[in-house]
C-alpha positions as CSV (number, residue, x, y, z in Angstrom):
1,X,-47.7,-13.4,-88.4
2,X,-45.8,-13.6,-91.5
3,X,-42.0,-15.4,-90.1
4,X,-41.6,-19.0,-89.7
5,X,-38.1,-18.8,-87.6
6,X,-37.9,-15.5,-85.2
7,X,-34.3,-14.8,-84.0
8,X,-33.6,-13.0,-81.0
9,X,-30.6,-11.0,-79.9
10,X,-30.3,-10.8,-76.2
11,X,-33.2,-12.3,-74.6
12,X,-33.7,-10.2,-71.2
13,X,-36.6,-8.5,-70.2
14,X,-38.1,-7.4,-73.4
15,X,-36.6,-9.7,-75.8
16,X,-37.7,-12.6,-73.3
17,X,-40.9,-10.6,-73.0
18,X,-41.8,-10.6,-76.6
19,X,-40.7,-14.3,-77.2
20,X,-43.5,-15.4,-74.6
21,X,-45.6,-12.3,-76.1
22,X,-45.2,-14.5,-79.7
23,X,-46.0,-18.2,-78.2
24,X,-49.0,-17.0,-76.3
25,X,-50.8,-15.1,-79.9
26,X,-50.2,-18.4,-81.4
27,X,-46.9,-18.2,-83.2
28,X,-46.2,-21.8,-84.2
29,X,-42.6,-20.9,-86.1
30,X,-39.6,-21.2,-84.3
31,X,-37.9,-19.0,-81.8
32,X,-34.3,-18.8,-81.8
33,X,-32.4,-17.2,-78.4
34,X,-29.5,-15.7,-79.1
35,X,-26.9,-14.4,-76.4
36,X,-23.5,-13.7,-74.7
37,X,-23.7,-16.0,-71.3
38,X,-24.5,-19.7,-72.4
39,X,-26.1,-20.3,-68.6
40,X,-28.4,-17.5,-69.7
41,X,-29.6,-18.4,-73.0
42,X,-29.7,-22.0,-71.4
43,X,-32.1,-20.9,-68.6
44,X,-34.2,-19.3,-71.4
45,X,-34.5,-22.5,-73.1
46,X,-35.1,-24.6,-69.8
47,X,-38.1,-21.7,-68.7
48,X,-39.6,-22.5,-72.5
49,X,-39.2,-18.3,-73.7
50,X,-37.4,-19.6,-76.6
51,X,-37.3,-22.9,-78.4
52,X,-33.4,-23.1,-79.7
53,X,-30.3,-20.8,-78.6
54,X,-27.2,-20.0,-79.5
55,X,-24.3,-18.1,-78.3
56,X,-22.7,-17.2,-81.9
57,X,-25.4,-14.8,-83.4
58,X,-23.9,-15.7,-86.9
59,X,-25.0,-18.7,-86.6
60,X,-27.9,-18.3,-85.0
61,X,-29.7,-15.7,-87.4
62,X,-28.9,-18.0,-90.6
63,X,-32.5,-19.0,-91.9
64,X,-34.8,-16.3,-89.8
65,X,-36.9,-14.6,-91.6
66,X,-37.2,-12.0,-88.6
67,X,-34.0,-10.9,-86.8
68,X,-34.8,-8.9,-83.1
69,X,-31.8,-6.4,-81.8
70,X,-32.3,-6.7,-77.7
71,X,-29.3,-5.8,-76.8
72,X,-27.8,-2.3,-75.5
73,X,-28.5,-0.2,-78.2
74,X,-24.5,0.6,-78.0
75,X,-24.1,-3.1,-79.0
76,X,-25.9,-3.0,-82.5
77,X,-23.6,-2.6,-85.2
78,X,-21.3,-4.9,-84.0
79,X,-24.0,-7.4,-83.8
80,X,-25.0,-6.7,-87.8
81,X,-21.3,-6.7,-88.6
82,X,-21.0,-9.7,-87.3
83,X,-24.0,-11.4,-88.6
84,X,-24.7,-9.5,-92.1
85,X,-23.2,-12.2,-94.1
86,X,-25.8,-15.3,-92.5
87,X,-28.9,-12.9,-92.8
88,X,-30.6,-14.4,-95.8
89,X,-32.2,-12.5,-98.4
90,X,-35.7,-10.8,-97.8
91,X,-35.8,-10.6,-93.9
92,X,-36.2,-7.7,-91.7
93,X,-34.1,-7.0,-89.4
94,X,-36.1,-5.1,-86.2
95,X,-35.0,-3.6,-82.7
96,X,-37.0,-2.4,-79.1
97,X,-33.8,0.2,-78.8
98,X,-35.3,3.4,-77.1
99,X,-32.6,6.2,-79.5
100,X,-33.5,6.1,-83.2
101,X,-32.1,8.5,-85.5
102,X,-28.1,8.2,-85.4
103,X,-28.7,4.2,-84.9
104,X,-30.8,3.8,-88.1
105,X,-28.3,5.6,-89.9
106,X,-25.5,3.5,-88.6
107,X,-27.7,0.4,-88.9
108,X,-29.1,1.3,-92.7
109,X,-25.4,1.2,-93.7
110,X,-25.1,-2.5,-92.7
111,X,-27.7,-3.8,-94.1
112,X,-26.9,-6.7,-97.0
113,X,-28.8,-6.0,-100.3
114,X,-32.7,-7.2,-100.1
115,X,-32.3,-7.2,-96.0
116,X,-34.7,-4.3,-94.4
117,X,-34.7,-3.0,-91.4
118,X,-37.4,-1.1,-89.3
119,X,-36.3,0.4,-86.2
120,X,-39.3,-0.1,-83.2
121,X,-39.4,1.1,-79.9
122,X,-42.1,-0.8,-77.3
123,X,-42.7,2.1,-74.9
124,X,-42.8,-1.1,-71.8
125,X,-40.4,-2.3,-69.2
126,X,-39.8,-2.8,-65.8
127,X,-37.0,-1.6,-63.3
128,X,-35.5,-5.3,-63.4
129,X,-33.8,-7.0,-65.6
130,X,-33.4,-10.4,-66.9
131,X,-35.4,-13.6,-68.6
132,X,-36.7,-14.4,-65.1
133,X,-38.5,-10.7,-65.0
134,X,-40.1,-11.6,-68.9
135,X,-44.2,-11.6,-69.5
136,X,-46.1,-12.7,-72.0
137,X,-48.1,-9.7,-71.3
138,X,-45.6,-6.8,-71.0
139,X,-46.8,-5.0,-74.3
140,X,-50.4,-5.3,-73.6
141,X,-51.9,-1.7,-73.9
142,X,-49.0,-0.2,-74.4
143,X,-47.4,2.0,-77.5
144,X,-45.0,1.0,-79.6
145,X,-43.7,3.6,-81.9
146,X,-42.4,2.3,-85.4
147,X,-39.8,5.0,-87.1
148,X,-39.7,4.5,-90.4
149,X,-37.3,6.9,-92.9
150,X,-37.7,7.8,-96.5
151,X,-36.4,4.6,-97.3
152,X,-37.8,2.0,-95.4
153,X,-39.2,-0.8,-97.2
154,X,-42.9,-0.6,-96.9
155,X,-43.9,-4.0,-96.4
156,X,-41.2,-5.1,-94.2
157,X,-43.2,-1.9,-92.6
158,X,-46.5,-2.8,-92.8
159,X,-45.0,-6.5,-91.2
160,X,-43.5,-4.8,-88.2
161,X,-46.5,-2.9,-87.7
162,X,-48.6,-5.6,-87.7
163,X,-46.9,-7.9,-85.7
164,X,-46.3,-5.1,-82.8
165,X,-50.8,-5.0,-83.1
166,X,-50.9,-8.4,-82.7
167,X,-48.7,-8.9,-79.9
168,X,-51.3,-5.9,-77.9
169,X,-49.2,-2.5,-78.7
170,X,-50.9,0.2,-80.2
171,X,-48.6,1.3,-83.1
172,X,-47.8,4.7,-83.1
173,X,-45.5,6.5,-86.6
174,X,-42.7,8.8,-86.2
175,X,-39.6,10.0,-87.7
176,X,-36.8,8.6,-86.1
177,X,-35.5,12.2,-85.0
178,X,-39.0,13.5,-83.6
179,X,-39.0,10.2,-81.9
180,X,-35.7,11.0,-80.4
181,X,-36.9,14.3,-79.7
182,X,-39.9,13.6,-77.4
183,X,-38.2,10.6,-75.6
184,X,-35.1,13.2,-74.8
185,X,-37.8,15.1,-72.8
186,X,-40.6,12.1,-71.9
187,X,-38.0,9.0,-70.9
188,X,-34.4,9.9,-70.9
189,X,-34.6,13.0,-69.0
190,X,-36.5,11.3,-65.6
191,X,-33.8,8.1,-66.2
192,X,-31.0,10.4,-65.9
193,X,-32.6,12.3,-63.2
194,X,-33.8,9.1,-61.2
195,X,-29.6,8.6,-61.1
196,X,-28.7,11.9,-60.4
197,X,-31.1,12.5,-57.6
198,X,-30.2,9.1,-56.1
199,X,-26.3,10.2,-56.3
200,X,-27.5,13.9,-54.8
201,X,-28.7,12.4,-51.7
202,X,-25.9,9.7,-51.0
203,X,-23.5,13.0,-51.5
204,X,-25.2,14.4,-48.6
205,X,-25.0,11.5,-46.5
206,X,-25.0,8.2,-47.8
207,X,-26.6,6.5,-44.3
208,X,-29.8,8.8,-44.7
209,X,-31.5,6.7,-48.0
210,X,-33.1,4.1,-46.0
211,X,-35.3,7.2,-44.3
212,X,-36.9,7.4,-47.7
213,X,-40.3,6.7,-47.9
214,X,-42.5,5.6,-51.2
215,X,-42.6,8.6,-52.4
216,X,-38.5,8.5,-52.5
217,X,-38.9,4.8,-54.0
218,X,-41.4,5.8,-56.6
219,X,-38.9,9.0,-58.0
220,X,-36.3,7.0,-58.3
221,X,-37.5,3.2,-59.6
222,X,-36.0,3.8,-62.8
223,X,-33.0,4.5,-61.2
224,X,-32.6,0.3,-61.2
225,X,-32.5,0.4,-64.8
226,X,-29.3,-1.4,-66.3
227,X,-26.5,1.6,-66.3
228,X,-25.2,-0.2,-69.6
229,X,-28.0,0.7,-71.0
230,X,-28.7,4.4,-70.5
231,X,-25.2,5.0,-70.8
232,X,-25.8,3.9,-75.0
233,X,-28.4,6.1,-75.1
234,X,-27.2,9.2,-73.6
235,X,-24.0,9.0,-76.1
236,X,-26.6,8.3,-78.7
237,X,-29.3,10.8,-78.1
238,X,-26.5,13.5,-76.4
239,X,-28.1,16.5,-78.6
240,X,-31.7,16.1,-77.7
241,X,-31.0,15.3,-73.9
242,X,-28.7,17.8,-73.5
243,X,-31.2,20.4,-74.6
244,X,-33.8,18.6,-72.4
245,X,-31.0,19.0,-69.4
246,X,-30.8,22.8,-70.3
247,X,-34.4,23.4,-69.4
248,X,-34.6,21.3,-66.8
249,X,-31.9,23.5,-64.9
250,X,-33.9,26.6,-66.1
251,X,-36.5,25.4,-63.9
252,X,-34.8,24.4,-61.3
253,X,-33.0,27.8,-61.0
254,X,-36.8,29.2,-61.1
255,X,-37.8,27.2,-58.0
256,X,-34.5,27.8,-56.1
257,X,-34.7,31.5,-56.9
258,X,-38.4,31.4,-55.3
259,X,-37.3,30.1,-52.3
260,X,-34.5,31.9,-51.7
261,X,-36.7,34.9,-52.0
262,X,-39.6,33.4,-49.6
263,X,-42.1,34.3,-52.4
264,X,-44.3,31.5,-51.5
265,X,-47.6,32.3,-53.3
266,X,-45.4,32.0,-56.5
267,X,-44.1,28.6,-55.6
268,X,-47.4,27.4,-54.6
269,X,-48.7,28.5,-58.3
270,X,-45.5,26.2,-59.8
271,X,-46.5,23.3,-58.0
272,X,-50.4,23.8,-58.9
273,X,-48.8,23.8,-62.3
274,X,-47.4,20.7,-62.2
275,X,-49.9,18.9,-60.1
276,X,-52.3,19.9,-63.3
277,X,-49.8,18.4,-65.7
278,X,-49.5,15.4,-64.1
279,X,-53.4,14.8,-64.0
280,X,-53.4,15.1,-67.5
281,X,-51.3,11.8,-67.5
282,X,-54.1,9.9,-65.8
283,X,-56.8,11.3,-67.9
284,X,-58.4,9.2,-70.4
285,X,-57.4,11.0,-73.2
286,X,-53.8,9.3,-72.8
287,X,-54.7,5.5,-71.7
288,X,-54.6,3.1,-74.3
């Protein structure tokens, strides 16, 4: 690994994650936390995820020759407004934000002459939240997709790449839009549903969730997910998911329209469909 100082913005879950992911690879450079809450970035300290903090990200990014955005991808160009001027000549600036097109364009507009920035995306998480939920194991055989543009500096590229192999993802290049494009469909379409089917139920009666059994539990886990969060990236991805929501109530009008008209047989042949399609995601083909 090519950085002797690391700085992290927003040391939850996956920037917390890939701190301990760093230490336990061998990183022997120094990891900086940087955050909002001062108990936070303290406890992160105290649990040994990071080896310095901060709570003024100017400050905190002067000297690193790696910069992390973990924050709400909604948060970033403040954050590199803010800090553009301390970010020293010939780092790379790097996210895990889950939207990529219209935040590397905003992002690439920041960036201080002989700065670079590579937008990643860890496809890892959990439904909570926090440095107490972090793992030094939480990208281990997993994807990572690196979204490079036209532009992007191609060894701040081949850095990020490397360093994402290292830490146990399997790399995976896209364009930022086809990225956003398949997440749309793949990861932002069950989050928002996982909230909309949760908010569909307490309509009907609020008192009848508990009755919910794992199947219930396992629909809706990402439902837990940090509203904040999604929130950024529905505003940030609004073409793709929209067009993702369009043919999702295609098919729903298809299975209501089934029932309403008893055709049974047909429904059954639906929900072979999908029970096929979701084999496929325990094939071999698609673990890591």
């Amino acid at each position: 690994m090519n950085f002797n100082r690391i700085a992290i913005i927003g040391v939850g879950l996956i920037g917390g994650s890939f701190a301990l992911a760093l230490k336990k690879k061998g990183f022997k450079g120094t990891i900086i936390g940087i955050g909002r809450k001062k108990e936070n970035i303290i406890k992160a300290k105290d649990l040994g995820v990071i080896d310095e903090f901060s709570t003024e990200p100017a400050e905190g990014v002067k000297d690193a020759d790696l910069i992390l955005l973990a924050t709400p991808v909604g948060q970033f160009s403040e954050i590199v407004e803010g800090i553009k001027q301390n970010i020293k000549k010939g780092a790379i600036v790097t996210d895990v934000g889950s939207v990529k097109a219209e935040v590397i364009k905003e992002l690439k507009k920041l960036m201080p002459e002989g700065v670079s920035f590579v937008g990643a995306h860890p496809i890892a998480g959990k439904e909570c939240s926090g440095v107490n939920a972090a793992s030094p194991d939480l990208f281990n055989n997993t994807r990572c997709i690196i979204t490079p543009d036209e532009n992007t500096d191609k060894t701040a590229l081949e850095k990020v790449f490397e360093l994402w192999n290292t830490l146990g993802a399997k790399t995976v290049l896209m364009s930022p839009d086809e990225h956003d494009a398949i997440f749309a469909a793949v990861s932002h379409l069950p989050h928002v549903l996982a909230y909309v089917l949760i908010n569909a139920i307490m309509d009907l009666n609020e008192n009848i969730l508990p009755h919910g059994g794992r199947g219930l539990r396992d629909m809706t886990r990402i439902a837990l997910s940090p509203p904040e969060l999604w929130r950024d990236i529905c505003h940030y991805n609004k073409e793709h998911i929209l067009k993702s929501l369009d043919r999702f109530l295609s098919s729903i009008t298809h299975i209501k329209k089934l029932i309403e008209n008893s055709d049974w047989d047909n429904l059954e042949k639906e929900f072979q469909k999908a029970k096929a399609g979701r084999q496929i995601l325990e094939s071999d083909k698609y673990k890591i």
